[in-house]
DRENBA-233323 format. One record per residue (C-alpha): residue number from 1; residue in one letter; x, y, z. Coordinates in pm, 1 decimal. Example, Ala and Ser with C-alpha at 12.3 -4.5 7.8 and 13.67 -1.06 7.14 Angstrom:
<nodes>
(node 1; 'a'; (1230.0; -450.0; 780.0))
(node 2; 's'; (1367.0; -106.0; 714.0))
</nodes>
This chain:
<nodes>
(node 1; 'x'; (-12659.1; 457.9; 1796.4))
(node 2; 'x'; (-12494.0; 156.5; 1614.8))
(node 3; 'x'; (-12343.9; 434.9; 1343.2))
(node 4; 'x'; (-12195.2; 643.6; 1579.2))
(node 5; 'x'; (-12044.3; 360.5; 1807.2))
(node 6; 'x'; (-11909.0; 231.9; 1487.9))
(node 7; 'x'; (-11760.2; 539.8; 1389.3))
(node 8; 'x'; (-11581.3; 592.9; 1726.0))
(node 9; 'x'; (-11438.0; 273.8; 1723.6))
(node 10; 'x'; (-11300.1; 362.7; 1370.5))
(node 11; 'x'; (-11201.2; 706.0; 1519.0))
(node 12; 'x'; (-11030.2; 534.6; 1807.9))
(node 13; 'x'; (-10848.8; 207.6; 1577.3))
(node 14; 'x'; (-10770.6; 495.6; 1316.7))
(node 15; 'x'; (-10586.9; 693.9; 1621.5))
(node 16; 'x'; (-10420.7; 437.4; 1773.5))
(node 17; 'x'; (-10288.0; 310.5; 1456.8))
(node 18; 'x'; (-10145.5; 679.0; 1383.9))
(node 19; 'x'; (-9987.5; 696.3; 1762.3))
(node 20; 'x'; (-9870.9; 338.7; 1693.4))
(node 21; 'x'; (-9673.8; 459.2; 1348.9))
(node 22; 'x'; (-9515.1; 759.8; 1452.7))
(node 23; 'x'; (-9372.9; 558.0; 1804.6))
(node 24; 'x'; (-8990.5; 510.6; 1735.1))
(node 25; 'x'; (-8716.1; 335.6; 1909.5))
(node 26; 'x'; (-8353.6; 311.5; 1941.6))
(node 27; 'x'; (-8178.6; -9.7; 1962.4))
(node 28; 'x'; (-7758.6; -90.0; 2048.9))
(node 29; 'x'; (-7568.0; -366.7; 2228.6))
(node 30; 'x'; (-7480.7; -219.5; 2588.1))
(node 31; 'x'; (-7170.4; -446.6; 2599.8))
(node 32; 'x'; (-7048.4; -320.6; 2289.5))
(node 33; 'x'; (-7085.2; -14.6; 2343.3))
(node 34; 'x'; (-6935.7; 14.8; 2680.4))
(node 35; 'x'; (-6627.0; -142.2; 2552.0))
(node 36; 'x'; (-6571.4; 163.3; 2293.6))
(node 37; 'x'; (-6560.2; 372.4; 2590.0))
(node 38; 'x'; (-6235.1; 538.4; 2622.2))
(node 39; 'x'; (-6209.4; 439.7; 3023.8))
(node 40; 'x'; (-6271.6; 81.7; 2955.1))
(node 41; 'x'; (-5907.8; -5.5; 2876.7))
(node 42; 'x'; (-5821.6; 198.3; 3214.5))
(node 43; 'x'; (-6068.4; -73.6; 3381.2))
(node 44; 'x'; (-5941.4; -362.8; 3213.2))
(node 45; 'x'; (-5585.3; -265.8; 3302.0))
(node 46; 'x'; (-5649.5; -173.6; 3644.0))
(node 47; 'x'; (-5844.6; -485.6; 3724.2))
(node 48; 'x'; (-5558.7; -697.1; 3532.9))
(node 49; 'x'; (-5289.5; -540.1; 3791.7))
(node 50; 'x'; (-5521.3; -569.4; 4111.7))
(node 51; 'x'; (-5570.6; -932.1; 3987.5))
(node 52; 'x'; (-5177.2; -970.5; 3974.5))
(node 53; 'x'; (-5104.6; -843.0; 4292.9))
(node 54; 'x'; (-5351.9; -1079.4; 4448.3))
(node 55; 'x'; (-5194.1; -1393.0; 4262.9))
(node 56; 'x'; (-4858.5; -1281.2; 4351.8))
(node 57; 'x'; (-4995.6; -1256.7; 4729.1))
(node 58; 'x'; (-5100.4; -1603.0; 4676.0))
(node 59; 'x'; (-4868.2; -1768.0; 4574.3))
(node 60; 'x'; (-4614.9; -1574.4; 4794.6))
(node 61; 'x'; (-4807.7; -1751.2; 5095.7))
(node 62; 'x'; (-4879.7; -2101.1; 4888.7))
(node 63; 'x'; (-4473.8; -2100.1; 4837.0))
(node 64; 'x'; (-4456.7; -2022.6; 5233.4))
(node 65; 'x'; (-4690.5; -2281.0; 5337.7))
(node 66; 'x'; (-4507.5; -2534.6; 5098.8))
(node 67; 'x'; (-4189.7; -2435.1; 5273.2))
(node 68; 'x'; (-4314.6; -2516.4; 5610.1))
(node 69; 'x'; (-4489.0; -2831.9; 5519.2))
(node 70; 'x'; (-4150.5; -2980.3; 5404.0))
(node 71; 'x'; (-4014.3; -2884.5; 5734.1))
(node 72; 'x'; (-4233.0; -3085.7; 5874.2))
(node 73; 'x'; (-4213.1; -3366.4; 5675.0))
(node 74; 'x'; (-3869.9; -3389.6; 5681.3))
(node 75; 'x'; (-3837.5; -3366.8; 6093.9))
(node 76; 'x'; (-4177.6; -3464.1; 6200.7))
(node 77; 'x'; (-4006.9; -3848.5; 6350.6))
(node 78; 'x'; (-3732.4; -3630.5; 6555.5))
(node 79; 'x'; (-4000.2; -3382.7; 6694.8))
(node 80; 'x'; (-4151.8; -3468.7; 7078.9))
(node 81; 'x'; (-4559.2; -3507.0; 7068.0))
(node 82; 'x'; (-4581.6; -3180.0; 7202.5))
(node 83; 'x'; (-4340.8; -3028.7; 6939.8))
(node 84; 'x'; (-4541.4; -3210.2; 6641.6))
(node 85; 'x'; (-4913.1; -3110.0; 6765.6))
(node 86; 'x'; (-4758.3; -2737.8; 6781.8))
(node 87; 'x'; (-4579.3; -2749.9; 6412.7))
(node 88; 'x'; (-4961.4; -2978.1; 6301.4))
(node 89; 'x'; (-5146.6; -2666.6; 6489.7))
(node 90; 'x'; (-4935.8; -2405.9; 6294.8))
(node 91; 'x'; (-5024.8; -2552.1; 5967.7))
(node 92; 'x'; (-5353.0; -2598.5; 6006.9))
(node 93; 'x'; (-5391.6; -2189.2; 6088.1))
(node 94; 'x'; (-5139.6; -2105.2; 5792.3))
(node 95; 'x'; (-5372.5; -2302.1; 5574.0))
(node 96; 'x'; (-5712.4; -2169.2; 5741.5))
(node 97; 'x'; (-5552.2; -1847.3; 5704.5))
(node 98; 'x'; (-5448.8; -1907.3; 5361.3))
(node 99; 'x'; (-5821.1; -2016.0; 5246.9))
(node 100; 'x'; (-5960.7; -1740.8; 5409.6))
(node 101; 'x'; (-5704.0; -1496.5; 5235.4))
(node 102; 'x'; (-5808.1; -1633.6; 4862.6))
(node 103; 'x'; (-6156.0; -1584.8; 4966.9))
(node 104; 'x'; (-6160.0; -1236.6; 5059.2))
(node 105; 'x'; (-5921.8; -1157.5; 4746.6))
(node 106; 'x'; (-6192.7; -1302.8; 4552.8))
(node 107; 'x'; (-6443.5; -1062.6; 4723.1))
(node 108; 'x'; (-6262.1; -769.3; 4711.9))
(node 109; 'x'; (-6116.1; -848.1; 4296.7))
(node 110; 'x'; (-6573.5; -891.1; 4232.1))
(node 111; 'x'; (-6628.6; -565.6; 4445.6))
(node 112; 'x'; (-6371.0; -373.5; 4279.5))
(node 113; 'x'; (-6470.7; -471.5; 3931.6))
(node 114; 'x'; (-6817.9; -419.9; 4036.7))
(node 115; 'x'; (-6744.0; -71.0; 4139.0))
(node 116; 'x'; (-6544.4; -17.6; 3849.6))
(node 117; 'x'; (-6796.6; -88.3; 3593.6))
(node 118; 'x'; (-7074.1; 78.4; 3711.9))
(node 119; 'x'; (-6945.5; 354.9; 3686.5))
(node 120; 'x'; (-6902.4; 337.9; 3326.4))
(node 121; 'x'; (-7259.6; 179.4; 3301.9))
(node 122; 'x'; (-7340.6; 495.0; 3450.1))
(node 123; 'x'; (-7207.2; 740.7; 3202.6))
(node 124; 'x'; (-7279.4; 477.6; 2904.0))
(node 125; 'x'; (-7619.0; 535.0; 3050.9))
(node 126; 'x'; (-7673.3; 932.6; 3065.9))
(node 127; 'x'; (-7494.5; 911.5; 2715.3))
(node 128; 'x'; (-7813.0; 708.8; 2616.0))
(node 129; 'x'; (-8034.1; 936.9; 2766.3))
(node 130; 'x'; (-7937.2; 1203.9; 2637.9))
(node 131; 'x'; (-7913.2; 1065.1; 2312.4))
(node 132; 'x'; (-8269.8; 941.3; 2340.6))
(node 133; 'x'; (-8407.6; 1271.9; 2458.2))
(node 134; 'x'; (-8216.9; 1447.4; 2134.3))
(node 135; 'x'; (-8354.1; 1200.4; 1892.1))
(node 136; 'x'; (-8682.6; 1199.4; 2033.4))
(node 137; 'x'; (-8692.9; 817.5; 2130.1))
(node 138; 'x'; (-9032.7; 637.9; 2324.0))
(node 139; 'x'; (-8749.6; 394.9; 2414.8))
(node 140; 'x'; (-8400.8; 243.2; 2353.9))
(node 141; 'x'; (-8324.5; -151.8; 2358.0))
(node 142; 'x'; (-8063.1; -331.0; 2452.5))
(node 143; 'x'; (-8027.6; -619.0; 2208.8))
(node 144; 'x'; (-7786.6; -829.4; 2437.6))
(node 145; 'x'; (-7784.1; -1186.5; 2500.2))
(node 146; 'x'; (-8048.6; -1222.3; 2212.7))
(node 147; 'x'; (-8316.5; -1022.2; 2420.5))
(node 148; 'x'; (-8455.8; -851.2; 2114.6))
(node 149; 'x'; (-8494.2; -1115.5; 1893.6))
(node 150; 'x'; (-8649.7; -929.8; 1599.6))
(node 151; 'x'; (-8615.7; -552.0; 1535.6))
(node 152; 'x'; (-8841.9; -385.8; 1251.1))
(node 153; 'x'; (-8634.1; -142.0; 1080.6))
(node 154; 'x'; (-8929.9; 118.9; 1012.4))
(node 155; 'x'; (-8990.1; 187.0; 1314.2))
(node 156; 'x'; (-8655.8; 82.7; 1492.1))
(node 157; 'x'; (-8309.9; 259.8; 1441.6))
(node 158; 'x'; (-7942.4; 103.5; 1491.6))
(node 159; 'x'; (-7811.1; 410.1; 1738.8))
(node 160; 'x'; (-7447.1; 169.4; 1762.7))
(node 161; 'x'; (-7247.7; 452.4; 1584.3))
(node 162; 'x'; (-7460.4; 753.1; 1755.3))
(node 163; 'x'; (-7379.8; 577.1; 2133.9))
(node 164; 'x'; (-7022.8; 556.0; 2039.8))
(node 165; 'x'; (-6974.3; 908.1; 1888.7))
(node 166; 'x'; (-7140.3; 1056.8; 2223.2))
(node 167; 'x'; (-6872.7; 815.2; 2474.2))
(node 168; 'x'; (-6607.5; 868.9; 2260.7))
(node 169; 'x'; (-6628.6; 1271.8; 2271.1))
</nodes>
């Protein structure tokens, strides 16, 4: 009974150890790669203008608010009390207003880059599935931000060049 529990354990160690040797990975840096892609540029410069537009709204309103403020300081002793609260009130919305307006740039400039970006995670994505699935793959890594801090190179392959051939076809 002890030989032949012995020998299945060596059976079973001698199996796993096989399995174990003939498991491969991949292994790439996402952000690398997604910055070969040939729409990445197309984000970049499309998130550069949107980001212009929003700092020329800005300061558009900044230089407006300025404008007014001056006015104000410049005739707030000649104004009645009822005159000053108004011009005080005005202000205070214009600068509410102006808050609330960088705010919800900010939002929108995240949620646009957001949007914009996945959708290139999204192809960079299939592209690695695909590439996986051809190469026969148990997995692929992303060795970003030091995740993977040691790779062995027997049973690990650099796919860097493969990813970028399939994004950039």
């Amino acid at each position: 009974m002890k030989k032949l529990f012995l020998f299945l354990a060596f059976a079973a160690f001698s199996f796993a150890a096989s399995a174990q040797a003939s498991l491969k990975f991949g292994y790439f840096s996402f952000e690398n790669a997604m910055k070969q892609m040939p729409d990445y540029a197309l984000v970049q410069h499309n998130m550069s203008d949107l980001q212009a537009k929003y700092d020329a709204e800005t300061k558009r309103v900044e230089e407006e608010f300025n404008k007014k403020y001056e006015q104000f300081l410049d005739g707030q002793r000649d104004f009645a009390p009822t005159i000053l609260q108004k011009r005080q009130a005005e202000l205070q919305d214009m600068m509410e207003k102006n808050v609330a307006f960088k705010q919800e740039a900010a939002r929108l400039l995240a949620q646009a880059q957001q949007e914009a970006y996945d959708s290139l995670k999204v192809k960079l994505r299939l592209a690695v599935k695909v590439i996986g699935d051809q190469r026969g793959y148990a997995f692929i890594l992303n060795t970003d931000n030091d995740a993977v801090p040691y790779i062995n190179n027997a049973t690990g392959e650099d796919i860097t060049d493969i990813v970028k051939a399939v994004i950039n076809k």
